[in-house]
Steps between C-alpha positions, in 0.01 A plus 500: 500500500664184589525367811704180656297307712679260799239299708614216753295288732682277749341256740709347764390202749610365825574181399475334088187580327391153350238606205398822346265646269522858433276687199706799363411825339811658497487555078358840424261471124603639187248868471439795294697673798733271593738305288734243613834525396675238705300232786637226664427281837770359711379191700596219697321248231338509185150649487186428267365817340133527480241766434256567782135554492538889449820459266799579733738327418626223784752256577420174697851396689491178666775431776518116626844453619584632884588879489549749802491820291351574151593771306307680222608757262376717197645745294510666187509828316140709433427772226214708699315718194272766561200417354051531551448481808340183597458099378293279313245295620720186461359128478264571761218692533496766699155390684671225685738776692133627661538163758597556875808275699540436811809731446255765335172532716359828585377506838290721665790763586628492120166539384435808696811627359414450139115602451530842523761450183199347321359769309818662438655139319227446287432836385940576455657122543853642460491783700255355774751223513735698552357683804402171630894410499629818658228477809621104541870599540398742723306302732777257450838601433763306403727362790636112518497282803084578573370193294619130352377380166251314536299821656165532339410833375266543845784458741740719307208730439447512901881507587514820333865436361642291230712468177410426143359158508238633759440840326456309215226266647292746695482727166380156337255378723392900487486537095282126483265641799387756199471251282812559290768272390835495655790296487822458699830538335850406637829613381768719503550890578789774346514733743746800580418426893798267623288371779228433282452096471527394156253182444180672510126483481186700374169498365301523146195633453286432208462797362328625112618201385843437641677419800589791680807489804479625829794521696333551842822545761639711237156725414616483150377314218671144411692654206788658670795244453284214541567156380278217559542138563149348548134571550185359709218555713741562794865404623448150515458483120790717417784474789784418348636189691220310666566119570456199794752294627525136766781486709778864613348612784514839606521722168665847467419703173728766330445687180643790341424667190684783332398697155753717388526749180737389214663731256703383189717696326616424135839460503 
C-alpha cells in the first residue's frame, strides 16, 4: 500500500519572533514495514540532522533573524507492507521503557483501574492488553476540547475524556504499573474515516520479544495503516515539532496533516 503523507506546522506571533530553536521529528525511519520511497522537509532555514538518544531521527533548526510566522512542512511518498506483527528491540533496551514521567504516573485512580488486569496480563499479555485497552476507551472515550497537552495521564484519567496523546499515556502509565515495558509512538494514521485526524499516536508493548502496537482511541492494534515518525517514554520525546523561542508574543499554532492512498498505473 502506498500512502502520500502531507504534514504542516505553522506558528504565527503578534509581533517578530527574534530567536528560535525548534527539535524536529517529522522524518519517519526506514522498517521492515515501512519503506520510504520519497521524504523531504520544507523549512524556513537549514536544519542539522542528528540521531536522538532512542534513534529517531531529528532535525535541529535554528531561527535568529526577526520572523512573525514560521512555517514547517514534510512530505513524501510511503510503501506500507504487511508484514509480523510487531518491532525490534532497537538500540535500547527495552528495561529502560519500565520508568514513570511526570506525563506517565499512575495515581491512585489509574491504579485501581489496572490491578484487577494483573493476573489476566501476565498470564495472556496480548489478549489481557487488549482488554485493558477496550475498558480505558470506555471509561474514556475519545472527544477533543476536554484536555491540553501537557495533561498528565492522572488528570486525563480523572476528566474521563480525551484523544490519542492521553489514551496513549494513561495505557502507559497503566502497562509500567505491571511492570511491563511500554513506549509512546507518534505518527501518522490511513484511515477511511474523513474526520479522522491524520498525525496520530499509540502505544507498544513489549511483548515475546517484540514491540507490539496498541492503538488505544481506535481499539485496534497499531498495524492498521500506521506509519510512525518517532518513539519515547512519552510525547515529550516523540512530538514532532517541539522548540523555545525569545521575543513574538502571543503565539497561535496550526497544523494539518493528510495521508492519502496512491495508485499508479503503468502506462
Amino acid at each position: 500500500m502506498k500512502l502520500q503523507i502531507f504534514h504542516e506546522t505553522t506558528y504565527t506571533y503578534d509581533q517578530p519572533m527574534r530567536r528560535s530553536i525548534q527539535m524536529l521529528r517529522m522524518s519517519p525511519p526506514q522498517t521492515a514495514r515501512q519503506q520510504i520511497s520519497q521524504w523531504q522537509l520544507q523549512l524556513p532555514s537549514k536544519a542539522t540532522p542528528w540521531l536522538d538518544a532512542y534513534g529517531n531521527q531529528c532535525h535541529c533548526l535554528v531561527l535568529e533573524k526577526p520572523l512573525q510566522s514560521i512555517v514547517l512542512r514534510a512530505q513524501g511518498l510511503i510503501d506500507l507492507k504487511q508484514s509480523e506483527q510487531g518491532e525490534p528491540e532497537g538500540p535500547v533496551p527495552a528495561a529502560v521503557f519500565l520508568r514513570m514521567t511526570p506525563l506517565t504516573q499512575p495515581d491512585a485512580a489509574i491504579k485501581a483501574f489496572i490491578d484487577p488486569f494483573r493476573q489476566t496480563v501476565r498470564s495472556r499479555p496480548y489478549l489481557g492488553l487488549h482488554d485493558v485497552m477496550l475498558a480505558l476507551l470506555n471509561h474514556m472515550p475519545y472527544e477533543k476540547g476536554h484536555t491540553q497537552v501537557g495533561f498528565t495521564a492522572a488528570q486525563s484519567f480523572a476528566v474521563g475524556k480525551g484523544v490519542c496523546q492521553d489514551h496513549t499515556h494513561v495505557f502507559l502509565a497503566c502497562v509500567r504499573h505491571l511492570g511491563v515495558p511500554a513506549r509512546y509512538v507518534s505518527g501518522y494514521l490511513n484511515s477511511d474515516d474523513q474526520g479522522h485526524v491524520a498525525s496520530h499516536a499509540w502505544a507498544e508493548v513489549w511483548i515475546g520479544g517484540r514491540w507490539v502496537g496498541f492503538d488505544v482511541s481506535n481499539s485496534v492494534g497499531a498495524d492498521q495503516g500506521h506509519i510512525r515518525l518517532a518513539h519515547g517514554l512519552d510525547y515529550d520525546d516523540a512530538s514532532p515539532v517541539r522548540g523555545v523561542r525569545i521575543g513574538g508574543g502571543n503565539e497561535t499554532l496550526d497544523s494539518f496533516a493528510k495521508v492519502e492512498s496512491v495508485n499508479f498505473t503503468q502506462q
